[in-house]
C-alpha positions as CSV (number, residue, x, y, z in Angstrom):
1,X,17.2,-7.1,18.8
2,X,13.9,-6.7,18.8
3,X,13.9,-4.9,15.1
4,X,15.9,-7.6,14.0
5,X,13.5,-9.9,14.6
6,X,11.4,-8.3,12.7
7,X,13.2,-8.1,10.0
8,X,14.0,-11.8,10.0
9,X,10.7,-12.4,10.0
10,X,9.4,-10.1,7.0
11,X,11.6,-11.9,4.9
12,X,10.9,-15.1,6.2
13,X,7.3,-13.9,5.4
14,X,8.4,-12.3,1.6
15,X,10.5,-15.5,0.7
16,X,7.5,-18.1,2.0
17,X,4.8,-15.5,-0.4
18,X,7.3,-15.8,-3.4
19,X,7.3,-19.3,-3.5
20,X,3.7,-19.7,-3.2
21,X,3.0,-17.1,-6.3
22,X,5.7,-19.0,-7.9
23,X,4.2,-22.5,-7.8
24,X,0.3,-21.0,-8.6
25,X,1.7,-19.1,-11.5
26,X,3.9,-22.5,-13.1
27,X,0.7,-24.5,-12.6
28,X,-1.4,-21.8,-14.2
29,X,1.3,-21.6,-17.0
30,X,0.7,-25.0,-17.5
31,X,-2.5,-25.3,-18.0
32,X,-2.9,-22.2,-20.4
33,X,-0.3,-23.9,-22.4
34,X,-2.7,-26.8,-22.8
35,X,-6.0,-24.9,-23.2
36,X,-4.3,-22.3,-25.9
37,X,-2.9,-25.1,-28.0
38,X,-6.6,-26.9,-27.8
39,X,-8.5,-24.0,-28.3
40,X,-6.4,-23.0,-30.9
41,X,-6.7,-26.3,-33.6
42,X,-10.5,-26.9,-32.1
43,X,-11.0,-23.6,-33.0
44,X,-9.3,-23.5,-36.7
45,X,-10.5,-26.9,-37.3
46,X,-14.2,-25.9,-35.8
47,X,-14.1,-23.0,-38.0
48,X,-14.9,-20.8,-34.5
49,X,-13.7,-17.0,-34.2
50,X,-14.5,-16.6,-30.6
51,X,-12.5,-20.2,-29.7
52,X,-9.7,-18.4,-31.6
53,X,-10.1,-15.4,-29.9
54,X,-10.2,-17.4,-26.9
55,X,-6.8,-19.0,-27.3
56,X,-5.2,-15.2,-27.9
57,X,-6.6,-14.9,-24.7
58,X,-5.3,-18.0,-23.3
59,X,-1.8,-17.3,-24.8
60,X,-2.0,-13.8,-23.4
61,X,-1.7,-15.6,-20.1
62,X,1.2,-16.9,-20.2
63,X,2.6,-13.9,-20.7
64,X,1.2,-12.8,-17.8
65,X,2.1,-15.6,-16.3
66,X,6.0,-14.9,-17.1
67,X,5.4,-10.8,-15.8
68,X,4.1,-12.5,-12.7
69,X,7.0,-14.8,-11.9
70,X,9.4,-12.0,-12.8
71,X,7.8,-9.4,-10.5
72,X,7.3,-12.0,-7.5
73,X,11.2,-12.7,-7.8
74,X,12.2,-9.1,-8.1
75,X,9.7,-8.2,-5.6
76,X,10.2,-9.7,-2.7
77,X,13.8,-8.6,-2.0
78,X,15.0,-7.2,0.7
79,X,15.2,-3.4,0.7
80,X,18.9,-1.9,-0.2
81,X,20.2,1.6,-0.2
82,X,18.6,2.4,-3.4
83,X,15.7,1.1,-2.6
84,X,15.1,1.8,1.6
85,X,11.4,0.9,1.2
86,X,11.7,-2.5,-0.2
87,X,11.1,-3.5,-4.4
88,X,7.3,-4.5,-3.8
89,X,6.3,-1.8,-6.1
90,X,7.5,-4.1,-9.2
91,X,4.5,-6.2,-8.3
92,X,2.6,-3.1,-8.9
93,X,4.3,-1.9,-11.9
94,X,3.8,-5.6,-13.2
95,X,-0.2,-5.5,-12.5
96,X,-0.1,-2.2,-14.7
97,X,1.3,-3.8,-17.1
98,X,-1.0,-6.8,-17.0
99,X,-3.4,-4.7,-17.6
100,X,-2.2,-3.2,-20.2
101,X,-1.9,-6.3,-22.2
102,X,-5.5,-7.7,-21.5
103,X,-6.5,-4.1,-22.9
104,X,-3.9,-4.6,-25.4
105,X,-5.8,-8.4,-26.2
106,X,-9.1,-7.3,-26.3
107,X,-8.9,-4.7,-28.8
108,X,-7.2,-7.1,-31.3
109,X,-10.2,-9.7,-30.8
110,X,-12.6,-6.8,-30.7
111,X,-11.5,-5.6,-34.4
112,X,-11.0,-9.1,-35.8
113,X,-15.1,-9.5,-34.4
114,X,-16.1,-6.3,-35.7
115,X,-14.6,-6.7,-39.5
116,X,-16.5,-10.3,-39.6
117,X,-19.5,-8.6,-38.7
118,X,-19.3,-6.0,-41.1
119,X,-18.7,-8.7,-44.1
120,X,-21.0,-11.6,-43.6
121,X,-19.2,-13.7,-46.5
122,X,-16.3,-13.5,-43.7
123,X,-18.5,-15.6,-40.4
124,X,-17.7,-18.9,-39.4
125,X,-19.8,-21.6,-38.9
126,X,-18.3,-23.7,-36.0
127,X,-19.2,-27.1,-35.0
128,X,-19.3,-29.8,-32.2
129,X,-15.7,-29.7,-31.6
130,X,-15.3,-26.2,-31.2
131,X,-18.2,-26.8,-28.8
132,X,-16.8,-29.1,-26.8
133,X,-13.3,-27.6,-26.5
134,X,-14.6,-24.5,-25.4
135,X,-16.8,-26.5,-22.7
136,X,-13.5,-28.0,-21.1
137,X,-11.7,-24.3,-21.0
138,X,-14.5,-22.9,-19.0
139,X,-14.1,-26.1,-16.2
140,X,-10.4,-26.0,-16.6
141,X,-9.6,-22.2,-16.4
142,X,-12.2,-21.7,-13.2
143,X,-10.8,-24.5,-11.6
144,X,-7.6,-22.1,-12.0
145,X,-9.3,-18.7,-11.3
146,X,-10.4,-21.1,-7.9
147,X,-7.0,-22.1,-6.9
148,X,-4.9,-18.9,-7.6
149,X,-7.1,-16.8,-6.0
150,X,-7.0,-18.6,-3.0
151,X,-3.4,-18.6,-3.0
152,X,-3.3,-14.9,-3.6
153,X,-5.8,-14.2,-0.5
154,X,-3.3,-16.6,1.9
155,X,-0.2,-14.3,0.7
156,X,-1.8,-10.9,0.5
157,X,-0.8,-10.5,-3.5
158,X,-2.6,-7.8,-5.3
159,X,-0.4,-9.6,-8.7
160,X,-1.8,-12.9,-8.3
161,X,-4.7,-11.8,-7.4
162,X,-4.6,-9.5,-10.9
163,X,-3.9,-13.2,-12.8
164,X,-6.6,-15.2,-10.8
165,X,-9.1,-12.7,-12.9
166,X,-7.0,-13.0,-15.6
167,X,-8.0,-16.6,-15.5
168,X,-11.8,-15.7,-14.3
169,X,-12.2,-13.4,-17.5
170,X,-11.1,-16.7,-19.6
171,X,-13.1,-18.9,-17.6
172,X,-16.1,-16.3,-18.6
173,X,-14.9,-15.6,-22.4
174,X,-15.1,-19.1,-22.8
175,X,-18.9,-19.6,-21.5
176,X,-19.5,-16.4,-24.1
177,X,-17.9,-18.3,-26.8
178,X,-20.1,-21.7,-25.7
179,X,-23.2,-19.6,-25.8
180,X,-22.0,-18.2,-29.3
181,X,-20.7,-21.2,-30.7
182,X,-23.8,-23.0,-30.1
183,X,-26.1,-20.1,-31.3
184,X,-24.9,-20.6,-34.7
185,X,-25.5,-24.5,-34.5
186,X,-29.1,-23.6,-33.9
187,X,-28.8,-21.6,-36.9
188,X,-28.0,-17.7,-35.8
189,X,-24.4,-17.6,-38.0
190,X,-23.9,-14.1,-36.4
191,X,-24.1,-15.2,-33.0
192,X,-19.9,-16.3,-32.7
193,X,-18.4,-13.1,-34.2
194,X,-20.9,-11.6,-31.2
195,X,-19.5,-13.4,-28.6
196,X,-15.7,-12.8,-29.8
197,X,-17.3,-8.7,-29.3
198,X,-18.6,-9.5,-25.7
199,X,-15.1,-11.8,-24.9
200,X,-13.2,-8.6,-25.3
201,X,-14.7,-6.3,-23.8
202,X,-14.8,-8.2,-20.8
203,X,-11.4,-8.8,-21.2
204,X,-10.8,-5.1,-21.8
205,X,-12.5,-4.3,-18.4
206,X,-10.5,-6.7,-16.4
207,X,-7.7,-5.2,-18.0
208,X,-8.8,-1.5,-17.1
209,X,-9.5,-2.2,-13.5
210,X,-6.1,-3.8,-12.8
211,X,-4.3,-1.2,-14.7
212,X,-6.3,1.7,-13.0
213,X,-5.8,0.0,-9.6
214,X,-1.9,-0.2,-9.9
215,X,-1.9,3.4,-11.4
216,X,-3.6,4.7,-8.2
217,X,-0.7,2.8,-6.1
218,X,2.0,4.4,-8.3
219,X,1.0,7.9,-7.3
220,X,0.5,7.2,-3.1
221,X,-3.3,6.5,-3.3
222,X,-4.6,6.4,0.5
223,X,-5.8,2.8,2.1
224,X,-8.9,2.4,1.8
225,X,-11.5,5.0,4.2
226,X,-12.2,1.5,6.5
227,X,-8.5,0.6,6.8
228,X,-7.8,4.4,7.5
229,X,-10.6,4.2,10.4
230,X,-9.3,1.0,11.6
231,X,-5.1,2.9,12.0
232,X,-7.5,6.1,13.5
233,X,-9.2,3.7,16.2
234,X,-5.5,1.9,17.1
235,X,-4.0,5.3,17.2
236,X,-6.4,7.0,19.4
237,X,-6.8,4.1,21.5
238,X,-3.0,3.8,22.4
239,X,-2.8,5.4,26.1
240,X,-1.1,8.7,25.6
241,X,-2.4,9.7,22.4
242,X,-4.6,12.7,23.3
243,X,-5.2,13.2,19.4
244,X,-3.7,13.1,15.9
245,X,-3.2,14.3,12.3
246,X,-1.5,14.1,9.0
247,X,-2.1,10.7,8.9
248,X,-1.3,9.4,5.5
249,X,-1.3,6.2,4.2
250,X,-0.4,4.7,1.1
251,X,0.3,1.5,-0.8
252,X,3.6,-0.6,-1.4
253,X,2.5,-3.4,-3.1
254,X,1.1,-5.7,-1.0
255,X,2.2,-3.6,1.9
256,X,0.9,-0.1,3.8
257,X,2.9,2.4,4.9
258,X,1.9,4.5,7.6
259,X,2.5,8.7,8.6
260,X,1.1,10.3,11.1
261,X,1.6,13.1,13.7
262,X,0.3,12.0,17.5
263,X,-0.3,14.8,19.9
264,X,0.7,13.7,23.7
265,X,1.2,15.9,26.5
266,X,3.4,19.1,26.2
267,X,5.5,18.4,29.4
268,X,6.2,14.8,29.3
269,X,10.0,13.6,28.8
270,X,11.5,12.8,25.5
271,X,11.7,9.4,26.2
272,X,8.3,8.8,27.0
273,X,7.4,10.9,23.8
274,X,9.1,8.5,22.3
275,X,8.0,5.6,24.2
276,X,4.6,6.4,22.9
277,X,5.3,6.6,19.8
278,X,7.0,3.3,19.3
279,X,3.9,1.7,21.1
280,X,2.1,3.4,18.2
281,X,4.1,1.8,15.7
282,X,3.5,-1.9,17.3
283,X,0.2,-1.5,18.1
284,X,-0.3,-0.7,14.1
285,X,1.7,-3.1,12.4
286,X,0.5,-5.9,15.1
287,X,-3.5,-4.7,14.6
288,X,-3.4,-4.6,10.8
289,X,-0.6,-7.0,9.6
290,X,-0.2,-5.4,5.9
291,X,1.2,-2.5,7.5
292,X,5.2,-3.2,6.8
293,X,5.9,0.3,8.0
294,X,5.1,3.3,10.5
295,X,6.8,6.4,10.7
296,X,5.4,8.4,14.0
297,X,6.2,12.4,14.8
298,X,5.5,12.9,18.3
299,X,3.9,16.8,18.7
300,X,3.5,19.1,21.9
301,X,1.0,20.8,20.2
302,X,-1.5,21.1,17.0
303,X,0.8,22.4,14.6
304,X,-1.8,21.3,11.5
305,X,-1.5,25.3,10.6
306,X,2.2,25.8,10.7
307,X,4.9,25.4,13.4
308,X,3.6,27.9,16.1
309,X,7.6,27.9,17.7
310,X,8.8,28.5,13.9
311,X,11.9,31.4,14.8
312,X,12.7,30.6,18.1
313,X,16.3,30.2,19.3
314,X,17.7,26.6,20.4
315,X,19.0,25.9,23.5
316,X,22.5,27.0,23.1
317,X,21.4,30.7,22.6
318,X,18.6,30.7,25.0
319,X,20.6,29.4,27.9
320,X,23.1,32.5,26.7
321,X,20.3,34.9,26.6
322,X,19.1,34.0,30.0
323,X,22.7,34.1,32.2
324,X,23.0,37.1,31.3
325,X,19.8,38.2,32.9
326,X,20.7,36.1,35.9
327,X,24.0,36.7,36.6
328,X,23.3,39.2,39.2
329,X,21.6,36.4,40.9
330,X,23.5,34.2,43.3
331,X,21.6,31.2,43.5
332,X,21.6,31.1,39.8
333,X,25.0,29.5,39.5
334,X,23.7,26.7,41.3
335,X,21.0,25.5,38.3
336,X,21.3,21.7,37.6
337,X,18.8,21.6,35.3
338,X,16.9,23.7,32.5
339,X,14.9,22.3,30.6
340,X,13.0,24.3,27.5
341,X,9.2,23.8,26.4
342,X,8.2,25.5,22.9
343,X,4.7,25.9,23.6
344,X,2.6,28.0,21.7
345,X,4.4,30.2,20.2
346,X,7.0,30.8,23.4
347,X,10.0,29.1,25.2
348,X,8.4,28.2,28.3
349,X,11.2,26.9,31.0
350,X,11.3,25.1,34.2
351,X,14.6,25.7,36.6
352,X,16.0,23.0,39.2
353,X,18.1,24.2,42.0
354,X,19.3,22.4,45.3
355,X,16.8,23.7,47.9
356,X,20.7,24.6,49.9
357,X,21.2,27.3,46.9
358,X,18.3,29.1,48.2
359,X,17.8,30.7,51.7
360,X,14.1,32.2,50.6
361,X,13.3,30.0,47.7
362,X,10.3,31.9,47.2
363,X,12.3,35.1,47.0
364,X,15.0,33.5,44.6
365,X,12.2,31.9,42.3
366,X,10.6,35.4,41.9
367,X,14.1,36.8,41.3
368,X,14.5,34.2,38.2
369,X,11.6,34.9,36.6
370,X,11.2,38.5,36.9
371,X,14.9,38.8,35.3
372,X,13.7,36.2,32.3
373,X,10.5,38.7,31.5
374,X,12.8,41.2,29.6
375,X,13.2,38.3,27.2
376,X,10.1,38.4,24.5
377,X,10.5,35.0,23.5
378,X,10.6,33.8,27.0
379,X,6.9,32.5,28.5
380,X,6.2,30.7,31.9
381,X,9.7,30.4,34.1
382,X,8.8,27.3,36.8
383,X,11.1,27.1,39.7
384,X,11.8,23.8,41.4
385,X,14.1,22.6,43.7
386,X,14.8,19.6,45.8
């Protein structure tokens, strides 16, 4: 039931972050429609390279814009058999491929720049339009970088976080291309084919950072070292936990999943093994709420090196091994309970018999171990009865 739950309410949570990408994005869609197509005739009409360059870049939001609405769609699904962990990694896949396209954006405005530099005949000499259109993108598109961002901090996106500074990177190519634009009203003709230069390679770093960033997801980079110290503290803090290691982490888009190996003590039950472990899990996905996942192995001992009890015979052949070494003994058809601890290395074993098997317990409990000694694999024998 209580899994269930939580189900429910992950995708309550995934269906409630798709809508809010989805609105931020159509409103941001919106308004690049309006700034590209301004920028665009302001800019041919202005006679400004950078305000052209500008609206490439503004255009090259919306297609962003489309990647994003795709990817919040497709992401927040529920996870199916062919996909047990969930599709957030299309968000991811979409951010790299975001990136891509800034990168892919900046070094067409970047060449365009570069070939008016190198042929002065080729500059353009923009005017008071191309000023002024340039000076309503820079309010317009960080009023957008404002809004979408905050969105994308309320519903943990990295995507929409990756087109808020898609937006920023307009918002600050466009106060290039004012500074350019009125340079060469004050007489430096140079100074817009400059400022198309710096726009793109701004753009181009934006568009490296996201890309990189959703690369490093792609191949299981860790959490961040304070989020990994933050799951450490929970961990070790969780009563039964004596230590741990192989914890791993890694990203799934705007989720973390957790491994880790917990060592509790060697003689407790299986259940409250487990019990612990499970508290682990809550205590994790409760402490830091990105976590969407926790997978806890529950060890006896440190088995960083290797499995110590790597060899050893199960239960089945064990039991075998060791009634035929007591089957000279009486009170050993009276067991009720084995139970095996691989420990270091050995099979370590604790007996129960009804105290009205034995009529020297003492005697009978010597009896049992000294018969189990021939066995190499065999460690400490404890004898109990009730």
């Amino acid at each position: 039931m209580a899994a269930d739950a939580t189900t429910a309410a992950h995708a309550a949570e995934d269906e409630a972050r798709h809508r809010a990408t989805r609105r931020a994005t159509v409103i941001g869609a919106v308004v690049n429609v309006v700034l590209a197509a301004v920028k665009l005739v302001a800019g041919l009409l202005g006679h400004s390279a950078a305000l052209v360059a500008d609206a490439v870049h503004s255009l090259s939001d919306l297609a962003s814009d489309a990647v994003v609405l795709y990817a919040s769609r497709e992401g927040s699904r529920a996870a199916d058999a062919e996909h047990p962990y969930g599709h957030a990694r299309i968000e991811t896949v979409a951010t790299v491929a975001v990136g891509g396209l800034l990168i892919g954006v900046a070094a067409g405005i970047l060449w365009d720049a570069a070939e008016r530099l190198l042929d002065p005949q080729r500059l353009l000499r923009p005017g008071a339009l191309a000023l002024a259109a340039a000076a309503l993108s820079v309010i317009a598109k960080e009023a957008l970088y404002q809004y979408t961002v905050l969105v994308a901090r309320r519903v943990q996106s990295d995507l929409l976080r990756a087109n808020a500074w898609h937006h920023r990177s307009d918002a600050v190519s466009s106060v290039v291309v004012l500074l350019g634009i009125g340079g060469v009203m004050l007489g430096i003709e140079s100074l817009d084919a400059v400022a198309a230069v710096a726009v793109a390679l701004m753009i181009a770093k934006v568009g490296w950072e996201l890309a990189a960033g959703g690369v490093r997801e792609l191949i299981d980079t860790g959490l961040e070292p304070e989020r990994v110290r933050e799951i450490r503290r929970v961990i070790l803090g969780t009563d039964g936990v004596r230590t741990l290691h192989m914890l791993r982490t890694r990203r799934m888009g705007p989720h973390a999943l957790v491994d880790v190996h917990i060592l509790v003590d060697p003689r407790v039950s299986v259940s409250e093994g487990h019990q612990i472990g499970e508290t682990v899990r809550a205590r994790l996905m409760e402490a830091l709420p990105e976590v969407r996942d926790v997978t806890v192995h529950v060890d006896p001992e440190d088995d960083t090196g290797g499995n110590p009890s790597e060899g050893l015979p199960l239960r089945g052949e064990v039991l075998a091994r060791l009634e035929r070494r007591w089957r000279h003994i009486p009170e050993a058809a009276r067991i009720e309970e084995v139970t095996l601890h691989y420990l270091e290395g050995r099979i370590h074993v604790d007996v129960v018999l009804p105290l009205a098997a034995a009529a020297d317990p003492e005697a009978t409990a010597r009896a049992l171990r000294e018969a189990a000694a021939g066995l190499t694999e065999i460690g400490e024998v404890r004898v109990h009865f009730r």
